[in-house]
Steps between C-alpha positions, in 0.01 A plus 500: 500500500174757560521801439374590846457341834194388683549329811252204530283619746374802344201480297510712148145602322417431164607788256738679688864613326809460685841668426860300453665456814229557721518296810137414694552384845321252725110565555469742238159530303519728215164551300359491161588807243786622725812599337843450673813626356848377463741460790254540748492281857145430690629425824251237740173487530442800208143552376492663146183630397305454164602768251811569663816657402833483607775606287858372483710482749231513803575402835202345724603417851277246679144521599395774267196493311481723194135568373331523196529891421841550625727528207943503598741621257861352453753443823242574751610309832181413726612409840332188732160591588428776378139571396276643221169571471267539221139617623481830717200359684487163540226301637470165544143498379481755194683396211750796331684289265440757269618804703889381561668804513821481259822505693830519284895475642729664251836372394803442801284565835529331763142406757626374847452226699124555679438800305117592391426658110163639526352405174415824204898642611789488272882421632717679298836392358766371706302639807576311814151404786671408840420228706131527647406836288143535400492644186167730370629727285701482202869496546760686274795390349790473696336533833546325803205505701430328870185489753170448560337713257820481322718875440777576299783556691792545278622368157691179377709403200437273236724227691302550828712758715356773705612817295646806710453876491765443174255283298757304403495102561817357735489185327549580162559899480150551280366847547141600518335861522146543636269686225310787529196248583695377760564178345865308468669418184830406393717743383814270324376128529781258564 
C-alpha cells in the first residue's frame, strides 16, 4: 500500500517530496523541488509550483494555483479558487522571474473561496480571508478580515469562530486578550 495517494491523472515532477497520507486529486500538476507535507489533500485541478511548501495537514480546495514564492505552514485550509500572485507588476513581455515577491500563510488560517493574496504580504496564524477579499497588506494573527482592499473587522479563534467583545471562543471556551500592539493571543490554550 503507498504511502500516499496520487490519482492517475495528475502529473508529479521529478524531485519533489511528498508527505504520508497525502491525497492528490484529479488534474493536479505539482512541480519539481516542491515539498508537500503529511496529511495534506490537493483537491482538482491544483497547480503546485516549483520550490513549494506546504506543510502537514494543508487543505487545497479546487482550482488553486500556488506559486513559486508562496510558502504555507501546517493546517492551512485554501478554499476553491482562490488566487495568488507572485510578481507586483506583471507583464506579459518583461520577464521578473527574479522579482517574485515572497508571500507566506502561517499555521491554521483559513483563505476563502475567490479570495486574492497580493504577493510580498504575510497571513498570520489562524487568521481567517473571506470569500472575495483582496488582500495587500499583511494580516495578523487571529484576524478575520473581508473586502475589496481587505480590513480587519473583528477577531476569530483558533477553531474559526468570530470572537465577541469577551474574547473568548463559543466553541471551545479559549480566551484571548488583545496586546498592547493590538495584536490577539491566547491567554489559556485548550
Amino acid at each position: 500500500m503507498a504511502a500516499f495517494y496520487i490519482h492517475p491523472s495528475a502529473l508529479i515532477d521529478a524531485g519533489v517530496e511528498i508527505g504520508e497520507g497525502t491525497k492528490i486529486w484529479h488534474f493536479c500538476h505539482v512541480l519539481g523541488g516542491s515539498r508537500i507535507g503529511k496529511n495534506c489533500v490537493l483537491g482538482q485541478n491544483v497547480m503546485v509550483g516549483p520550490d513549494v511548501s506546504l506543510g502537514t495537514g494543508v487543505k487545497v480546495q479546487n482550482n488553486v494555483a500556488i506559486y513559486a514564492g508562496v510558502t504555507v505552514e501546517d493546517e492551512v485550509f485554501l478554499g476553491p479558487s482562490m488566487v495568488f500572485t507572485n510578481v507586483l507588476t506583471p507583464r506579459a513581455f518583461v520577464e521578473r522571474k527574479n522579482e517574485f515577491a515572497p508571500t507566506l500563510v502561517r499555521r491554521g488560517a483559513t483563505i476563502g473561496a475567490n479570495a486574492t493574496i497580493v504577493c510580498g504580504n504575510t497571513i498570520g496564524r489562524y487568521a481567517m480571508v473571506g470569500a472575495g477579499a483582496v488582500v495587500t497588506h499583511d494580516v495578523s494573527d487571529y484576524a478575520l478580515v473581508l473586502g475589496n482592499p481587505a480590513r480587519q473587522i473583528g477577531w476569530v479563534s483558533r477553531s474559526g469562530e468570530r470572537l465577541g467583545s469577551d474574547l473568548t471562543c463559543p466553541r471551545t471556551g479559549e480566551k484571548y486578550r488583545e496586546s498592547n500592539g493590538g495584536q490577539l493571543e491566547a491567554v489559556a490554550p485548550q
